[in-house]
mmCIF file of the C-alpha atoms, coordinates in Angstrom:
data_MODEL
# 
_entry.id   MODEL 
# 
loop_
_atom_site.group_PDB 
_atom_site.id 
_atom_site.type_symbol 
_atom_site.label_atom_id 
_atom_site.label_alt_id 
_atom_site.label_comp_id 
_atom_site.label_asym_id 
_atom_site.label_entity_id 
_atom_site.label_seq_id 
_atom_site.pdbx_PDB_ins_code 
_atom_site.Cartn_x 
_atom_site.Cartn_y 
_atom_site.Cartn_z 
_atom_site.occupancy 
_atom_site.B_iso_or_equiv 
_atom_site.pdbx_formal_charge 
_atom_site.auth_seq_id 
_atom_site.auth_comp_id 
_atom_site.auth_asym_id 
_atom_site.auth_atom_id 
_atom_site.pdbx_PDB_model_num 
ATOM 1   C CA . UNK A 1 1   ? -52.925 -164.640 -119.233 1.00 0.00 ? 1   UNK A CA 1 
ATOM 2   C CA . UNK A 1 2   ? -54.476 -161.491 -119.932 1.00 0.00 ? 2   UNK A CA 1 
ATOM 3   C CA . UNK A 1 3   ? -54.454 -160.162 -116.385 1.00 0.00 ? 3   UNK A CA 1 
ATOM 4   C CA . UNK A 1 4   ? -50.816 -161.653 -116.084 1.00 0.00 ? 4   UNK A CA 1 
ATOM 5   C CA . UNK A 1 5   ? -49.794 -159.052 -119.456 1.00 0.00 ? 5   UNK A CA 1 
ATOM 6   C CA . UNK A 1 6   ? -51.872 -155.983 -118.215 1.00 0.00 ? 6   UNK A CA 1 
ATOM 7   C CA . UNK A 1 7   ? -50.062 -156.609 -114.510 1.00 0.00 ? 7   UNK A CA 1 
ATOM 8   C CA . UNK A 1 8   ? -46.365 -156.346 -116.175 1.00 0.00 ? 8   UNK A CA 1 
ATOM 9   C CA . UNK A 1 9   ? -47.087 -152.959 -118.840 1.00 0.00 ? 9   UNK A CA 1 
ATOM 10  C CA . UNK A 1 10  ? -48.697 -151.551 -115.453 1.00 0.00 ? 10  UNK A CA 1 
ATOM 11  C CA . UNK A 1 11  ? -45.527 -152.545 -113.778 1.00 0.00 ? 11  UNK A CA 1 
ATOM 12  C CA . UNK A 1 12  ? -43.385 -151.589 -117.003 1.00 0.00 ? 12  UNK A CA 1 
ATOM 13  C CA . UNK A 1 13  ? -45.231 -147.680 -116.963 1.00 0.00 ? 13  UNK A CA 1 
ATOM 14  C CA . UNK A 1 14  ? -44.950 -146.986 -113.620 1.00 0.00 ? 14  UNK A CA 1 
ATOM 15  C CA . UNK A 1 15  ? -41.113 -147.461 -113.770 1.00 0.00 ? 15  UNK A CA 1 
ATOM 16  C CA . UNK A 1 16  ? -41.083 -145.537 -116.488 1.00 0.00 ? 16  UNK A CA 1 
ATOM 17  C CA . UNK A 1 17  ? -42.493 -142.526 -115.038 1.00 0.00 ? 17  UNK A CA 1 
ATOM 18  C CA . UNK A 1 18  ? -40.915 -142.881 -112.167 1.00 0.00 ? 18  UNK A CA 1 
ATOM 19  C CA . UNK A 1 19  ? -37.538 -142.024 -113.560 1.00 0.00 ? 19  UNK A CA 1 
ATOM 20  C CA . UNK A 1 20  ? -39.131 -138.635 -115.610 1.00 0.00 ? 20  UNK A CA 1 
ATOM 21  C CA . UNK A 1 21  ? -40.254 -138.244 -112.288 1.00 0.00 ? 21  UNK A CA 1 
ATOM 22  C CA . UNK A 1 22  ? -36.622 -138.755 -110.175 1.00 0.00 ? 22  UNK A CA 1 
ATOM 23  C CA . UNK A 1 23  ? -34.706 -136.224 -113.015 1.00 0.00 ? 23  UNK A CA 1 
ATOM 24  C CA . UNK A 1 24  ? -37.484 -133.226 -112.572 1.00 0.00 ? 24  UNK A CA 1 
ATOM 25  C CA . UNK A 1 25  ? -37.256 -133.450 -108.735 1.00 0.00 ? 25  UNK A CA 1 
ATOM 26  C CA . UNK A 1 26  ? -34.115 -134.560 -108.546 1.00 0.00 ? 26  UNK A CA 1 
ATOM 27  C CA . UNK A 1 27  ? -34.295 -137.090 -106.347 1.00 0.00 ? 27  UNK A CA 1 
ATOM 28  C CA . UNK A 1 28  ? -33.288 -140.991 -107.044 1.00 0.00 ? 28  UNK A CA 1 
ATOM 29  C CA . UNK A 1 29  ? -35.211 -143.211 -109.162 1.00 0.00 ? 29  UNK A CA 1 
ATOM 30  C CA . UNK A 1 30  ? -34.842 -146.032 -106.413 1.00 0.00 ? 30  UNK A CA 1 
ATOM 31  C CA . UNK A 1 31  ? -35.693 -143.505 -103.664 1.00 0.00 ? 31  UNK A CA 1 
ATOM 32  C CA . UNK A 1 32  ? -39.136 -143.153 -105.254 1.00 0.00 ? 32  UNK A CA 1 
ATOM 33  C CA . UNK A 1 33  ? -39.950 -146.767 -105.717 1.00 0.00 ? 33  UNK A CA 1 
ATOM 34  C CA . UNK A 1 34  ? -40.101 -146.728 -101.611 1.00 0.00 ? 34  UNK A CA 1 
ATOM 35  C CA . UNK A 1 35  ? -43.059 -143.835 -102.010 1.00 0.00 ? 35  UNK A CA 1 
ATOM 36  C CA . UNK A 1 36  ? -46.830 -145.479 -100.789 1.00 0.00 ? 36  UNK A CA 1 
ATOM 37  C CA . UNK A 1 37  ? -49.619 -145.146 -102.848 1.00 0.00 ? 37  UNK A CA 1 
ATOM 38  C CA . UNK A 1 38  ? -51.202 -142.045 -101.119 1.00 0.00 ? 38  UNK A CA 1 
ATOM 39  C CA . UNK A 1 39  ? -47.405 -140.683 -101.667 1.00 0.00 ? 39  UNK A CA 1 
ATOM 40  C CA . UNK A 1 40  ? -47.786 -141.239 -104.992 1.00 0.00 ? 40  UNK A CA 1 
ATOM 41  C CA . UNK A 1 41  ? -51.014 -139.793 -105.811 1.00 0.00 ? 41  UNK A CA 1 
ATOM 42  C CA . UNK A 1 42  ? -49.933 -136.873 -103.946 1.00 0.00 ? 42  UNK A CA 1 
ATOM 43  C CA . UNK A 1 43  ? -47.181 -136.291 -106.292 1.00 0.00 ? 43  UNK A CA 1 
ATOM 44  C CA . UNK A 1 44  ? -48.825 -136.432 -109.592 1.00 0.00 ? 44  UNK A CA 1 
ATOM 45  C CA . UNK A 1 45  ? -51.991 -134.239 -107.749 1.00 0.00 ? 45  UNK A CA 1 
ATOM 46  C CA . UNK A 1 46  ? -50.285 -131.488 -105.808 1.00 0.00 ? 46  UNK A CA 1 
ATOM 47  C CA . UNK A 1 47  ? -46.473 -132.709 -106.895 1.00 0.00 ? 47  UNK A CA 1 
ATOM 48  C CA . UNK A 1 48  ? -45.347 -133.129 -103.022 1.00 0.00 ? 48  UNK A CA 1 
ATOM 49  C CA . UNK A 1 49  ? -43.049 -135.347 -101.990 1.00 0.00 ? 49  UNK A CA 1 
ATOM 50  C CA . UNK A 1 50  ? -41.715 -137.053 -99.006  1.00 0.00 ? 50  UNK A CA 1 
ATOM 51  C CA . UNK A 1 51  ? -38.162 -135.738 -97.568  1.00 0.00 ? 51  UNK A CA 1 
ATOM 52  C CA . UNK A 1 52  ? -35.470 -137.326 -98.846  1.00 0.00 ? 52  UNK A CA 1 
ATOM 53  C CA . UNK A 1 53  ? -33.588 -138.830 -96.310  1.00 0.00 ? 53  UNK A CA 1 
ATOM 54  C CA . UNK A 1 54  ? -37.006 -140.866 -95.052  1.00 0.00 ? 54  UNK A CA 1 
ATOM 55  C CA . UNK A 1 55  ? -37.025 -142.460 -98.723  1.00 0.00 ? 55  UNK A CA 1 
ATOM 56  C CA . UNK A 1 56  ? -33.374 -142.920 -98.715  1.00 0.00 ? 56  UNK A CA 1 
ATOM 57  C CA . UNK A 1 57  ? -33.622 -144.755 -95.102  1.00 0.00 ? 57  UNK A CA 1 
ATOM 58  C CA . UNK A 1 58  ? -36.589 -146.724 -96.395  1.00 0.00 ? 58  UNK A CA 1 
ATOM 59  C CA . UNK A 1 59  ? -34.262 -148.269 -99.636  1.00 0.00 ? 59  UNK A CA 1 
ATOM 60  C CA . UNK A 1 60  ? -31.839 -149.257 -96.666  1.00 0.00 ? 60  UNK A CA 1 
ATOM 61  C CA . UNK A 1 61  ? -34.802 -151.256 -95.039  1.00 0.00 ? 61  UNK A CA 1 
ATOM 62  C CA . UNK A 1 62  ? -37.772 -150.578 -94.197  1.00 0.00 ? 62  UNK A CA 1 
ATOM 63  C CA . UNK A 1 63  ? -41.278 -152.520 -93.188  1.00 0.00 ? 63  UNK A CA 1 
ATOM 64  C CA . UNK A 1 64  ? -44.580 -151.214 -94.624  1.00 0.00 ? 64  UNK A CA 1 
ATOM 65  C CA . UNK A 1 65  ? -47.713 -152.521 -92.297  1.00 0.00 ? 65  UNK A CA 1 
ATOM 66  C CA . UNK A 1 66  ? -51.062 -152.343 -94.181  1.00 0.00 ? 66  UNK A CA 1 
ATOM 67  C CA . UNK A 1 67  ? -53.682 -152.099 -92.247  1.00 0.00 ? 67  UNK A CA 1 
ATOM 68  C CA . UNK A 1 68  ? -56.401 -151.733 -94.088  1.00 0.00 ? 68  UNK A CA 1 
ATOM 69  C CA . UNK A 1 69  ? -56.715 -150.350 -97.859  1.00 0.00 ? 69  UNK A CA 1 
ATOM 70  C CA . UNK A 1 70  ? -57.177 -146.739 -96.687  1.00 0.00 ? 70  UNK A CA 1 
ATOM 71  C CA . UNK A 1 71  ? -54.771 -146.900 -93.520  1.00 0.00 ? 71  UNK A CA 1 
ATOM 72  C CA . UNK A 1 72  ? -50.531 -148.234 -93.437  1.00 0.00 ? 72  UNK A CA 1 
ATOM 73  C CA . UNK A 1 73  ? -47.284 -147.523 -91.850  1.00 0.00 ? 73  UNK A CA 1 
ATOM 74  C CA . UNK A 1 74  ? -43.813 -147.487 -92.942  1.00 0.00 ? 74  UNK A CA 1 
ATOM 75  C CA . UNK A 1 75  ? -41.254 -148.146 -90.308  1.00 0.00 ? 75  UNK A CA 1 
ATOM 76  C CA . UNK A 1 76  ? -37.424 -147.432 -90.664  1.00 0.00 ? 76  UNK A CA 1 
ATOM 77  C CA . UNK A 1 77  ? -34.000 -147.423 -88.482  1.00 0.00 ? 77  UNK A CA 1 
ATOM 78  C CA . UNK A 1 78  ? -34.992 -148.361 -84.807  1.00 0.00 ? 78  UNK A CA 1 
ATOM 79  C CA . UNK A 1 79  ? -38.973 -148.101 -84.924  1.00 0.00 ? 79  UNK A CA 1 
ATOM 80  C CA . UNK A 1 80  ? -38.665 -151.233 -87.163  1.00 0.00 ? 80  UNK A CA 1 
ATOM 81  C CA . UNK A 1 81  ? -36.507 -152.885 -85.401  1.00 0.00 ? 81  UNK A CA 1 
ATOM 82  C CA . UNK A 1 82  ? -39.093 -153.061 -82.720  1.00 0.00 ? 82  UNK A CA 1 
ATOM 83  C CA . UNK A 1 83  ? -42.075 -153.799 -84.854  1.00 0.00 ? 83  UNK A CA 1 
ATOM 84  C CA . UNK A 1 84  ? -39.900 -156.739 -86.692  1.00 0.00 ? 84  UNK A CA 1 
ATOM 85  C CA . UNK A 1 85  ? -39.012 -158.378 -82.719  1.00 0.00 ? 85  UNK A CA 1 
ATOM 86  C CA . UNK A 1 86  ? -42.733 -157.470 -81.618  1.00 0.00 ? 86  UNK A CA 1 
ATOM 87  C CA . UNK A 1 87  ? -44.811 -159.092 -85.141  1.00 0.00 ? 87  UNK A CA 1 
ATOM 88  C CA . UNK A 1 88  ? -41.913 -161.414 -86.320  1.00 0.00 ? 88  UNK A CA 1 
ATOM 89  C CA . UNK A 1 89  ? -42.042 -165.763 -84.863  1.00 0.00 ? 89  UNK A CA 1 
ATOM 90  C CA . UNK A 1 90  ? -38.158 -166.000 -83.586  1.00 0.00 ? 90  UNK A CA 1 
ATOM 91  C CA . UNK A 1 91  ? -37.253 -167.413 -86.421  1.00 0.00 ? 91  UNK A CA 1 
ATOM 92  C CA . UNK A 1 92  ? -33.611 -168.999 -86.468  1.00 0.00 ? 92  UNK A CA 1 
ATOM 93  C CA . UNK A 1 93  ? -32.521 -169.171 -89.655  1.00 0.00 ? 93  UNK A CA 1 
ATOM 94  C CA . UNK A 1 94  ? -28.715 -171.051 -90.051  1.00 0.00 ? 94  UNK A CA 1 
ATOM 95  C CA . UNK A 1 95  ? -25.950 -170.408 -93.083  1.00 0.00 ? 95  UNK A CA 1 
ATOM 96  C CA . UNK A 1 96  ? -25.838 -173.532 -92.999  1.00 0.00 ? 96  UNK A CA 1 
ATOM 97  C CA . UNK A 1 97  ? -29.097 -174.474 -94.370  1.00 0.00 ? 97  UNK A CA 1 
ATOM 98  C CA . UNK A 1 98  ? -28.263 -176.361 -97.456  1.00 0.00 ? 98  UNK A CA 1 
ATOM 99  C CA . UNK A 1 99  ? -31.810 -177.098 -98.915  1.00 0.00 ? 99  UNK A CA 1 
ATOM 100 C CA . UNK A 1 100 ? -34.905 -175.523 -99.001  1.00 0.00 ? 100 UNK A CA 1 
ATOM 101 C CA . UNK A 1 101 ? -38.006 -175.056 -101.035 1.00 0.00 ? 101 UNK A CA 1 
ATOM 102 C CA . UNK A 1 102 ? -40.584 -172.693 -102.982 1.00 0.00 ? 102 UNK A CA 1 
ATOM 103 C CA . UNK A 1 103 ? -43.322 -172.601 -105.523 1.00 0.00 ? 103 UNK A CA 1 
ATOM 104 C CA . UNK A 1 104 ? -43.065 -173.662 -108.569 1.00 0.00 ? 104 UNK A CA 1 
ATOM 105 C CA . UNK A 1 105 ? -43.445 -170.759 -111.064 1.00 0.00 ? 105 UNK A CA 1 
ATOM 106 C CA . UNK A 1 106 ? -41.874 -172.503 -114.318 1.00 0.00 ? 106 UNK A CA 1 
ATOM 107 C CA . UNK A 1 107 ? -40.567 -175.927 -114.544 1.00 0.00 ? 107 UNK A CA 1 
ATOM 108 C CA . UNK A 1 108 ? -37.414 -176.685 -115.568 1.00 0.00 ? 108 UNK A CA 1 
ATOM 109 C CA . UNK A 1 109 ? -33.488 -176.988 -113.471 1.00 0.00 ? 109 UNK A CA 1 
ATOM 110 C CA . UNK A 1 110 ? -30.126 -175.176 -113.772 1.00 0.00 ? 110 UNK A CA 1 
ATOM 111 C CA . UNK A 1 111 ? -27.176 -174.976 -111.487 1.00 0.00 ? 111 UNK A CA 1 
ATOM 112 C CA . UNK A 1 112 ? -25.221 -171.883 -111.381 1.00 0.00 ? 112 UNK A CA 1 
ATOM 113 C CA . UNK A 1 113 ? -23.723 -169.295 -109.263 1.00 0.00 ? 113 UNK A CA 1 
ATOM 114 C CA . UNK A 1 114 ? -25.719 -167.314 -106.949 1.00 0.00 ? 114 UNK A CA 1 
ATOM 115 C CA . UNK A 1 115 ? -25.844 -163.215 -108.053 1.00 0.00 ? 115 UNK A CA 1 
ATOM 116 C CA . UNK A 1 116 ? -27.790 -161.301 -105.242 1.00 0.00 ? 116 UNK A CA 1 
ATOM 117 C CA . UNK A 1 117 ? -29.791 -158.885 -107.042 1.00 0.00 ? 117 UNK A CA 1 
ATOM 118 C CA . UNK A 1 118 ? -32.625 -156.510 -105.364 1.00 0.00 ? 118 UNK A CA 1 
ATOM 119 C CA . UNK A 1 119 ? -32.060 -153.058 -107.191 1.00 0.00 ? 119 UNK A CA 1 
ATOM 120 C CA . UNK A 1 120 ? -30.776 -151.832 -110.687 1.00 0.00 ? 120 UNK A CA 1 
ATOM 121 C CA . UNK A 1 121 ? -27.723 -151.269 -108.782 1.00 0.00 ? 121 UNK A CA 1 
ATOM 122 C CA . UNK A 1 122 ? -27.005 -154.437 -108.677 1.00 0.00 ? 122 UNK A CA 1 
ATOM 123 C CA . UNK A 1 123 ? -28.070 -155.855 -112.487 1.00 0.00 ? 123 UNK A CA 1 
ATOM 124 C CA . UNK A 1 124 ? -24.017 -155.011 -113.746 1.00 0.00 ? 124 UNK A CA 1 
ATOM 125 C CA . UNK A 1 125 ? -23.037 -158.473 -111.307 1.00 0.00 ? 125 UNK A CA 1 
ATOM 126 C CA . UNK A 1 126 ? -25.247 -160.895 -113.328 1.00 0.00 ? 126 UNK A CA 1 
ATOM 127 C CA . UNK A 1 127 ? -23.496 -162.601 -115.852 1.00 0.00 ? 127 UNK A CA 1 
ATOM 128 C CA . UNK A 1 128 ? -24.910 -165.340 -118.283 1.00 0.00 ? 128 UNK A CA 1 
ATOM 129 C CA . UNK A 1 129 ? -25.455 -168.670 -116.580 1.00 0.00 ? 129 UNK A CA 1 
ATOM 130 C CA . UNK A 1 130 ? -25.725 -167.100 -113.222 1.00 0.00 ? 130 UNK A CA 1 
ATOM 131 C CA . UNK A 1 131 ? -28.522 -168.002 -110.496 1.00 0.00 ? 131 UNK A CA 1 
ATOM 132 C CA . UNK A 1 132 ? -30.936 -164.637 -109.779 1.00 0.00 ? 132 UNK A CA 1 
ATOM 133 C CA . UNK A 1 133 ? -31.818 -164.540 -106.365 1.00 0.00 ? 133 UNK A CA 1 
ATOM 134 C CA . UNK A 1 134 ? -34.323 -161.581 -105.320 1.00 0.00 ? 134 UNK A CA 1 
ATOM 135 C CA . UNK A 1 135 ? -36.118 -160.562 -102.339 1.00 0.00 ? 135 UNK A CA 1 
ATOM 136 C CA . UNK A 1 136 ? -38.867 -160.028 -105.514 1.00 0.00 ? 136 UNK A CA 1 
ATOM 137 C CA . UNK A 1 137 ? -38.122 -158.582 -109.022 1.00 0.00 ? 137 UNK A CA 1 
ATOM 138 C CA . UNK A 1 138 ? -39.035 -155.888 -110.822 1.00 0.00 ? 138 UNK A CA 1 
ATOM 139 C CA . UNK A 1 139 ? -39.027 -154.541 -114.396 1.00 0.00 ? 139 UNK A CA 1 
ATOM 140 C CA . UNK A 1 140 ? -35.709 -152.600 -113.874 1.00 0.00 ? 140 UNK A CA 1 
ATOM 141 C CA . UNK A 1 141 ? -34.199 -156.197 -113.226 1.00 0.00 ? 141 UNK A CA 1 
ATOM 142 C CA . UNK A 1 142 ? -34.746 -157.361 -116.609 1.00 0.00 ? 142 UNK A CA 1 
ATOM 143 C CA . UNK A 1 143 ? -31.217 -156.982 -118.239 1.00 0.00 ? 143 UNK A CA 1 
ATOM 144 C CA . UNK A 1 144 ? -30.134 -159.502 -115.122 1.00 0.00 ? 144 UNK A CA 1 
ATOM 145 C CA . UNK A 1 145 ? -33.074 -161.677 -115.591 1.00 0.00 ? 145 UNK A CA 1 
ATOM 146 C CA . UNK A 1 146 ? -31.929 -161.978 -119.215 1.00 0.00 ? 146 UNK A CA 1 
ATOM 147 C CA . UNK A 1 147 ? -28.487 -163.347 -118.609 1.00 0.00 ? 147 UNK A CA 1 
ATOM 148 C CA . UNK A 1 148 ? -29.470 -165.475 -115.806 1.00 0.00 ? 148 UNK A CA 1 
ATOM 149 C CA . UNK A 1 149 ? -30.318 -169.367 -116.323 1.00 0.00 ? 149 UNK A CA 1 
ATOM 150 C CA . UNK A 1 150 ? -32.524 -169.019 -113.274 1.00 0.00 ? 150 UNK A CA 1 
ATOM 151 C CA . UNK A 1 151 ? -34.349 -167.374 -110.944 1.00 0.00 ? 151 UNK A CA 1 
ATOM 152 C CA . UNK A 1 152 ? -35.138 -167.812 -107.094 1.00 0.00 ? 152 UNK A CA 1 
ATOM 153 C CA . UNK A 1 153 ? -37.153 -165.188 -104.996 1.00 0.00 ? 153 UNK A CA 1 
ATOM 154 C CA . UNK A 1 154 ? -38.217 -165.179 -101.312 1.00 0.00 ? 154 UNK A CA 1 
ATOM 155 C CA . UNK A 1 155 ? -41.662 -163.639 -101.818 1.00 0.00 ? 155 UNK A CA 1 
ATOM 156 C CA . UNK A 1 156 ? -44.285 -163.736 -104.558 1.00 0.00 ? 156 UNK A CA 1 
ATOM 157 C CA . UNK A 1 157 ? -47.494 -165.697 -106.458 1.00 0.00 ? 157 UNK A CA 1 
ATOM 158 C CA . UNK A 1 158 ? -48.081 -167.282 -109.671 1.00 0.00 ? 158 UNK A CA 1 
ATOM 159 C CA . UNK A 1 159 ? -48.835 -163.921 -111.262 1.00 0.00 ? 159 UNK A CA 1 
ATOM 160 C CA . UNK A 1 160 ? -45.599 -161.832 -109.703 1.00 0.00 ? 160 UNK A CA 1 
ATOM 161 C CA . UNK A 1 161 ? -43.682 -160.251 -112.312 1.00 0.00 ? 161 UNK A CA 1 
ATOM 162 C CA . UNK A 1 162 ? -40.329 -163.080 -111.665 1.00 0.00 ? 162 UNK A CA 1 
ATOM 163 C CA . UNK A 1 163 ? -43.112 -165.913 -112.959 1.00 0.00 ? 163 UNK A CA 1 
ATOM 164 C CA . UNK A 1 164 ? -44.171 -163.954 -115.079 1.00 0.00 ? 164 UNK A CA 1 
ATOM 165 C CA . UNK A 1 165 ? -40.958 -163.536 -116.618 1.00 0.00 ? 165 UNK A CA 1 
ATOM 166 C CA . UNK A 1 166 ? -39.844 -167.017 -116.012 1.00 0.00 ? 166 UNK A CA 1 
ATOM 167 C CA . UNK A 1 167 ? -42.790 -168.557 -118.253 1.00 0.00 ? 167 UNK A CA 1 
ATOM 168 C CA . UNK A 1 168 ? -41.616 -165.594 -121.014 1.00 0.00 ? 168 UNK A CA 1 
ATOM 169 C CA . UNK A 1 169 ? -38.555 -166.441 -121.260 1.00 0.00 ? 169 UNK A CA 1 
ATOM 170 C CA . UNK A 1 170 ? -38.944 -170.123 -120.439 1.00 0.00 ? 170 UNK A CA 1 
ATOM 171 C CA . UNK A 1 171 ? -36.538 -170.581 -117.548 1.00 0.00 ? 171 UNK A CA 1 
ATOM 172 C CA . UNK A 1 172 ? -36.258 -172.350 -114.535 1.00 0.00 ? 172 UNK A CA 1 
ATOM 173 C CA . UNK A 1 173 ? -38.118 -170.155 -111.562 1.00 0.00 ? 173 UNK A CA 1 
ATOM 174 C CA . UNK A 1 174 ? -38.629 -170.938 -108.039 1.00 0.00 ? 174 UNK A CA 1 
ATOM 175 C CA . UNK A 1 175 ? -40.870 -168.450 -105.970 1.00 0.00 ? 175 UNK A CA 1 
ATOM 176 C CA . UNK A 1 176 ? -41.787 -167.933 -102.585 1.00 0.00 ? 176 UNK A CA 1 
ATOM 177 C CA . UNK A 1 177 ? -38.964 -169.513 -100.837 1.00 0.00 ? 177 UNK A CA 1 
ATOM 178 C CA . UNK A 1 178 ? -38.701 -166.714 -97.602  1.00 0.00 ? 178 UNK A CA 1 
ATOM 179 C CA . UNK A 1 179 ? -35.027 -167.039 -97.067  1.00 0.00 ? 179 UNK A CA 1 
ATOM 180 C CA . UNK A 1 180 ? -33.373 -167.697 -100.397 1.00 0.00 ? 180 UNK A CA 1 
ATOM 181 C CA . UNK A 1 181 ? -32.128 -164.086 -100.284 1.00 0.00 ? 181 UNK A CA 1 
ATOM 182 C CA . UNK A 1 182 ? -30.930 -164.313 -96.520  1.00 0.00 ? 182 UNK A CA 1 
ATOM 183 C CA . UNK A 1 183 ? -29.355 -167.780 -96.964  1.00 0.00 ? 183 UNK A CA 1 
ATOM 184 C CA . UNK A 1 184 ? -27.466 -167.355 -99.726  1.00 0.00 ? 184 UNK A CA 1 
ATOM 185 C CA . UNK A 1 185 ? -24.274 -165.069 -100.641 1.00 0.00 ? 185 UNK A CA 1 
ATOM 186 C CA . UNK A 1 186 ? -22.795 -164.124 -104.161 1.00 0.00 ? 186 UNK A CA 1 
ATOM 187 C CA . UNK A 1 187 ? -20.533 -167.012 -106.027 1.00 0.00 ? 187 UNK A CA 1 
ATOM 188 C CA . UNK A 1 188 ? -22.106 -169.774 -104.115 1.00 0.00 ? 188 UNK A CA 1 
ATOM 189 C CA . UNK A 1 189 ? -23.080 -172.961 -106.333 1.00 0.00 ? 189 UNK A CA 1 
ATOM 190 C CA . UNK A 1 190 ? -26.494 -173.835 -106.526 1.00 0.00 ? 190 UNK A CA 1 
ATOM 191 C CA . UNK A 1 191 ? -29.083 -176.166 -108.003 1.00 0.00 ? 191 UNK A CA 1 
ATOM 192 C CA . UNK A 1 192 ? -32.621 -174.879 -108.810 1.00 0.00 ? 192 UNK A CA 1 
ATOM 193 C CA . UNK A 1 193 ? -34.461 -177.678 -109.152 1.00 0.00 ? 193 UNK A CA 1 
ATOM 194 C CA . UNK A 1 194 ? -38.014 -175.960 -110.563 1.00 0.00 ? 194 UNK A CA 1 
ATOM 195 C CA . UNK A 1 195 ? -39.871 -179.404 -111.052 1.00 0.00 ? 195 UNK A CA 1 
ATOM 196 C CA . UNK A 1 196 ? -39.914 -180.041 -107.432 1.00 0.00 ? 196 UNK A CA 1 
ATOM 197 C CA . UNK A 1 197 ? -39.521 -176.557 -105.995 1.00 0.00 ? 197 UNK A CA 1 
ATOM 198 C CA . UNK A 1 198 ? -36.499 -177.086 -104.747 1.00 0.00 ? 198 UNK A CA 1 
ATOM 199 C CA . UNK A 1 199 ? -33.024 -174.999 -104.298 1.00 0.00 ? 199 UNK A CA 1 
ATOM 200 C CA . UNK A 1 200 ? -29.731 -176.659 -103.198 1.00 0.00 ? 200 UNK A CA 1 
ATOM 201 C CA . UNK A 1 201 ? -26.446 -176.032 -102.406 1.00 0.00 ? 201 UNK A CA 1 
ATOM 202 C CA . UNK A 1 202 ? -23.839 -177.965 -103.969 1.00 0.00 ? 202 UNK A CA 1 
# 
């Protein structure tokens, strides 16, 4: 439990200073989220920073490849189109897909409407009773995570900040499912069945 609180204040100050840090260099607050961690140490040591357009294409999409702890590579635009057809299983993944599952992070089951939400951009569309769905959350995502009855992310563990969260505020929380976020669309009914791991469309 311990680990789990020190993990979200980390999470919580780095935000933080990440917008101080966006208003003295001007540059967006979600532009800087997409900075690596060498990036990062190189702006509070020599207060460098990458170009702006990279970090802006990188918030569009982008694929980071560790390779080791001292060695990665971001890819953007066409360069990760090729990585994601070289590294990726062909993978067909239909609309239509009505149910699929996840890790349970806390127990529980709501049915609501699906809000897509994977930047503070998009926290306004959440209102209460809704169904979070999230590539992975984030502290900036907490006003949404707040109103929802729900949440359902694609990636994460039992010690990601959406769990996390989800055992806080005692709601229903699926993790892990891969697709959720791809599958689904705003306004679509759902079920989030969190004792079995399960999401469904209705």
């Amino acid at each position: 439990m311990l680990r789990a609180e020190l993990m979200f204040l980390t999470f919580c100050a780095i935000n933080l200073n990440l917008e101080k840090l966006a208003k003295k260099f001007n540059y967006r607050y979600q532009d800087l989220q997409n900075l690596n961690r060498f990036e990062f140490i190189d702006l509070l040591k020599n207060k460098k920073l990458p170009d702006k357009k990279e970090l802006q294409k990188r918030y569009n999409a982008s694929v980071c490849w560790v390779i080791d702890l001292n060695k990665m590579k971001i890819f953007t635009g066409k360069e990760m189109e090729e990585f994601l057809k070289k590294n990726l299983p062909k993978e067909k993944l239909e609309r239509e897909t009505k149910i699929f599952k996840g890790n349970i992070a806390y127990s529980g089951k709501a049915i609501g409407r699906v809000k897509i939400v994977n930047s503070f951009k998009d926290v306004k569309k959440v209102k209460k009773g809704d169904i979070l769905v999230s590539v992975q959350t984030m502290p900036s995502l907490l006003p949404a995570m707040k109103q929802a009855a729900a949440f359902v992310t694609d990636q994460g563990g039992i010690t990601c900040h959406a769990a996390i969260v989800a055992r806080e505020m005692k709601k229903p929380c699926v993790i892990g499912t891969k697709i959720a976020a791809r599958v689904l669309r705003d306004g679509q009914l759902i079920e989030v069945d969190a004792r079995r791991g399960i999401v469904r469309k209705i």
